[in-house]
C-alpha positions in Angstrom: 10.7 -16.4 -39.4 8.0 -18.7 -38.0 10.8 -19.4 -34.8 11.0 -15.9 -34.6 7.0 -15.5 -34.3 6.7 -18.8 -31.8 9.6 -16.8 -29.9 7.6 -13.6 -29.9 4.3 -15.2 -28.9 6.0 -17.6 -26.0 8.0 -13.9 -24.8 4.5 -12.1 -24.8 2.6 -14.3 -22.8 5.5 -14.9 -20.2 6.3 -10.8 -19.7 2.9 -9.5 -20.4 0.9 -8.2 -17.8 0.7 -9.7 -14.3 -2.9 -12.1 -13.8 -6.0 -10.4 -13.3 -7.1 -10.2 -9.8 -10.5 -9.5 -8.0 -11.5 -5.7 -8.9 -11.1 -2.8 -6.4 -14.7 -2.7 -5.0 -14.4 -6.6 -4.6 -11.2 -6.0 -2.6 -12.8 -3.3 -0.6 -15.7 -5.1 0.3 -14.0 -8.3 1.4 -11.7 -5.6 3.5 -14.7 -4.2 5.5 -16.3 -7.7 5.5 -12.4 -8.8 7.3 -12.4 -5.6 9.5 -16.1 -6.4 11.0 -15.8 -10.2 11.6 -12.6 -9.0 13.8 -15.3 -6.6 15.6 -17.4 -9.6 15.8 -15.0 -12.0 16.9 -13.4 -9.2 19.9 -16.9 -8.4 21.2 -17.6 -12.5 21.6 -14.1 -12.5 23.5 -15.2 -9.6 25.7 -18.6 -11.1 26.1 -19.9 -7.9 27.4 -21.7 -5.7 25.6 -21.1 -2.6 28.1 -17.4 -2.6 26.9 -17.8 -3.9 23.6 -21.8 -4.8 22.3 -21.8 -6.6 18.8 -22.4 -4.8 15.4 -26.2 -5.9 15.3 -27.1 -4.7 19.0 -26.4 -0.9 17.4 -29.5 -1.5 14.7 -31.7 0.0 17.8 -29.9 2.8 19.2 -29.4 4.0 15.4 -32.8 3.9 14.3 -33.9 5.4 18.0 -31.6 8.2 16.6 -33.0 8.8 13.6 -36.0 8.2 14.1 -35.8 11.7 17.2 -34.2 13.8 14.9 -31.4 13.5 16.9 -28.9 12.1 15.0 -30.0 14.0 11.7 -29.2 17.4 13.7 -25.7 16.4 15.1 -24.6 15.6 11.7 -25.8 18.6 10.1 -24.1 20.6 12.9 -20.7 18.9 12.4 -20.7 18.8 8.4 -21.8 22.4 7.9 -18.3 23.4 10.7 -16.3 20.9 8.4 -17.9 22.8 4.9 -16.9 26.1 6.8 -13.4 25.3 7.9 -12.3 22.9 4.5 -13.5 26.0 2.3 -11.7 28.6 4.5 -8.7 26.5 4.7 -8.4 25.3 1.1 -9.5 29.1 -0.1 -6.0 30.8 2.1 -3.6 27.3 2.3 -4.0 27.9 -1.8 -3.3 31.4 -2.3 -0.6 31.1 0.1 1.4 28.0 -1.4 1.1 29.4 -4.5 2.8 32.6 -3.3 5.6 31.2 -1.8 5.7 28.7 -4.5 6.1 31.4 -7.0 8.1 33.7 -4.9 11.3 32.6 -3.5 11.8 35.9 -1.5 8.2 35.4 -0.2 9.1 31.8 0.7 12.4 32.1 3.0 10.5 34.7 4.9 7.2 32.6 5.4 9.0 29.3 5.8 9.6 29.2 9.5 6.0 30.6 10.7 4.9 27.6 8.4 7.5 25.1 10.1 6.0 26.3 13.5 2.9 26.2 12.8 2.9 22.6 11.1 4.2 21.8 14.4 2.3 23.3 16.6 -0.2 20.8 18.0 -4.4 21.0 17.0 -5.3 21.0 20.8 -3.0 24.4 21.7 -4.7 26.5 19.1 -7.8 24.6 19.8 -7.9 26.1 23.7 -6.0 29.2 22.9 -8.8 30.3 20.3 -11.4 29.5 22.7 -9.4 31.3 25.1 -9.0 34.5 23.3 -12.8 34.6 20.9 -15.0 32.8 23.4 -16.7 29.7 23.1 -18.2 30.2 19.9 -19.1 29.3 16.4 -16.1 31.3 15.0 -13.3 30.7 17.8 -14.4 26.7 16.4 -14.2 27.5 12.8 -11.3 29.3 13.3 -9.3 26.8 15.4 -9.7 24.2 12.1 -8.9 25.9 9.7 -5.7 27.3 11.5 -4.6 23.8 11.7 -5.2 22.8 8.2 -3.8 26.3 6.4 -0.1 24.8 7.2 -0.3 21.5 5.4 -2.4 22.9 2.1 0.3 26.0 1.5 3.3 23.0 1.9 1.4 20.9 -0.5 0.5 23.8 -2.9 4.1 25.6 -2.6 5.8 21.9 -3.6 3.1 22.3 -6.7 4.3 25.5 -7.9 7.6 24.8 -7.7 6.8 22.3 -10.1 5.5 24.1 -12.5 6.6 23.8 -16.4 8.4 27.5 -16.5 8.2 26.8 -20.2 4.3 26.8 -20.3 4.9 30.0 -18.5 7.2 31.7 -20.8 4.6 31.3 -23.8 1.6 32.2 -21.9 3.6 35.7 -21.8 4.8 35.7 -24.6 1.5 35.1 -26.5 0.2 38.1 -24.0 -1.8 35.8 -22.0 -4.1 38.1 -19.4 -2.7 37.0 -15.4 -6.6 35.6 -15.1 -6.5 33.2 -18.1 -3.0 32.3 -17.2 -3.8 31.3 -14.1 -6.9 29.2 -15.1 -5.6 27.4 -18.0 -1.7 27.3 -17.7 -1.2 27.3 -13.7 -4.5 25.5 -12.1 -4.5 22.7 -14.6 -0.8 21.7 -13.2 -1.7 22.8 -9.6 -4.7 20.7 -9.5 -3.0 16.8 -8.7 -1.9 18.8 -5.4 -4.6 20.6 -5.0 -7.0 17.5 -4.9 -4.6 15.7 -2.6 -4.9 18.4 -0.6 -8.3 18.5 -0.7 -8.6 15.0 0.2 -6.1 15.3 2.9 -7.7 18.1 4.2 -11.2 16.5 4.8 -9.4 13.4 6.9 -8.0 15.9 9.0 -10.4 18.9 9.2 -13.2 16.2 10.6 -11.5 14.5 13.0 -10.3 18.2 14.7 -13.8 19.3 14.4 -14.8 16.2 16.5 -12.2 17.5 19.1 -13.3 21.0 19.1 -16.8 19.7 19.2 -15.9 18.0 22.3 -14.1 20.6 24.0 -16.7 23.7 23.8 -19.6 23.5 21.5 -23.0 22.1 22.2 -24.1 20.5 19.3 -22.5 18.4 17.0 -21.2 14.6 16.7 -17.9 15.2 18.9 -20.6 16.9 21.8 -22.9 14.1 21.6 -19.6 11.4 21.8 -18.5 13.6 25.0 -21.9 13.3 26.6 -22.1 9.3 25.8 -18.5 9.0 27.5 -20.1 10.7 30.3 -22.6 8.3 30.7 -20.1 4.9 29.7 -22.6 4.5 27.2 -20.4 2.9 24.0 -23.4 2.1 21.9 -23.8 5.2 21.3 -20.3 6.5 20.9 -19.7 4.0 18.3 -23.5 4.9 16.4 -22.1 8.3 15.9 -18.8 7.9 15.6 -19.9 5.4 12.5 -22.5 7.2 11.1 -20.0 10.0 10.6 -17.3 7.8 9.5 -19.8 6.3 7.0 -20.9 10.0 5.5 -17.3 11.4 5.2 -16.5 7.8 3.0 -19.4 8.4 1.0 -17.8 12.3 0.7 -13.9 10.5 -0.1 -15.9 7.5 -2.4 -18.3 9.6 -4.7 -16.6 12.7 -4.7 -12.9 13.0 -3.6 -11.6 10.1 -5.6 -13.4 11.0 -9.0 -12.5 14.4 -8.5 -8.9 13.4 -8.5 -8.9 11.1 -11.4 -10.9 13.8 -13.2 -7.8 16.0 -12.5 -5.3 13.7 -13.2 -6.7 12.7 -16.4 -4.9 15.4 -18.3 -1.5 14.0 -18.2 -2.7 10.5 -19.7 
């Protein structure tokens, strides 16, 4: 019996769980630290700071930035189209997963627009809305959240189809109202894909508001890039390019990622 214990012990420690390594945020940190010494060392190889300046020679065109105004308004321009068009896009890529999700009928006749339209690339409906509303607040709005509806409904329908039919069955048979059965028997196994939507959604959604900005607005991070790259002035390309890399991290860090584990928490 003792053998058997020695055995047990001697087993435990050699197929228990795998050494303890540095914690997540260590890892990240020592990541960024990794990803600006390379910045460092390629702007000492260039050795010119037209082409590529150094991490600390941004310090002054940032505060200069900030301290106008300038900065603070871009930003606000481009988060409140990003707001407009993730809501928008969520709000319709939801409703419409869900519907072809729970609709097979529904689905084989939607399922080609939403193959073409996955397809179809952000700069086309980018110009053609411009084209056809004008060179406006809504054609811009518009244009990004026509380009995220696709991906949301394919992650949302793949959700539904997933659902427990089971959990279904008793919600009607206990005479569950189709409110309450959506909230506390659909959502709650909807809402893993629904947060990687989500989070999915702000990558993308940004980056084509950068480009629309760019194309035909007037304010705005992507305008302020184009008029910078008009001037060869990379400085300040890369200031707002990383201050608005640095507020949608903060958005994935302290919002996204707890939001998912909040929603995943469930299962156990």
């Amino acid at each position: 019996m003792q053998g058997n214990d020695s055995a047990i012990r001697i087993t435990g420690r050699a197929g228990g769980a795998a050494p303890r390594g540095p914690g997540r945020a260590v890892v990240t940190l020592l990541s960024l630290c990794g990803l600006l010494l390379l910045w460092i060392l390629a702007a000492a190889l260039t050795g010119d700071a037209r082409i590529l300046p150094q991490p600390w020679a941004l310090a002054g065109p940032f505060a200069e930035a900030l301290r106008s105004g300038e900065l603070v308004h871009h930003l606000g321009r481009t988060l409140t189209r990003v707001a407009w068009a993730f809501v928008l896009a969520m709000g319709l890529g939801i409703a419409l997963g869900l519907a072809m999700g729970r609709a097979p009928r529904l689905d084989r006749w939607l399922d080609p627009w939403l193959v073409i339209f996955l397809n179809l690339p952000a700069l086309v409906l980018i110009v053609l809305c411009y084209l056809w509303i004008g060179l406006t607040e809504t054609a811009a709005i518009t244009a990004v959240t026509l380009n995220k509806i696709p991906s949301v409904a394919t992650m949302i329908r793949e959700g539904a189809r997933a659902l427990d039919p089971g959990l279904d069955a008793m919600a009607r048979v206990y005479g569950m109202p189709p409110g309450r059965r959506l909230r506390h028997v659909v959502l709650p196994q909807l809402a893993p894909f629904i947060t990687a939507a989500a989070r999915a959604g702000v990558a993308v959604i940004w980056k084509i508001v950068l480009v629309v900005e760019f194309l035909g607005r007037s304010d705005g991070v992507g305008f302020q890039i184009h008029l910078y790259f008009q001037l060869f002035d990379v400085g300040m390309v890369l200031v707002y390019a990383f201050s608005f890399i640095a507020v949608m991290l903060a958005v994935e860090w302290l919002v996204l990622q707890p939001w998912e584990r909040r929603a995943r928490r469930w299962r156990g």
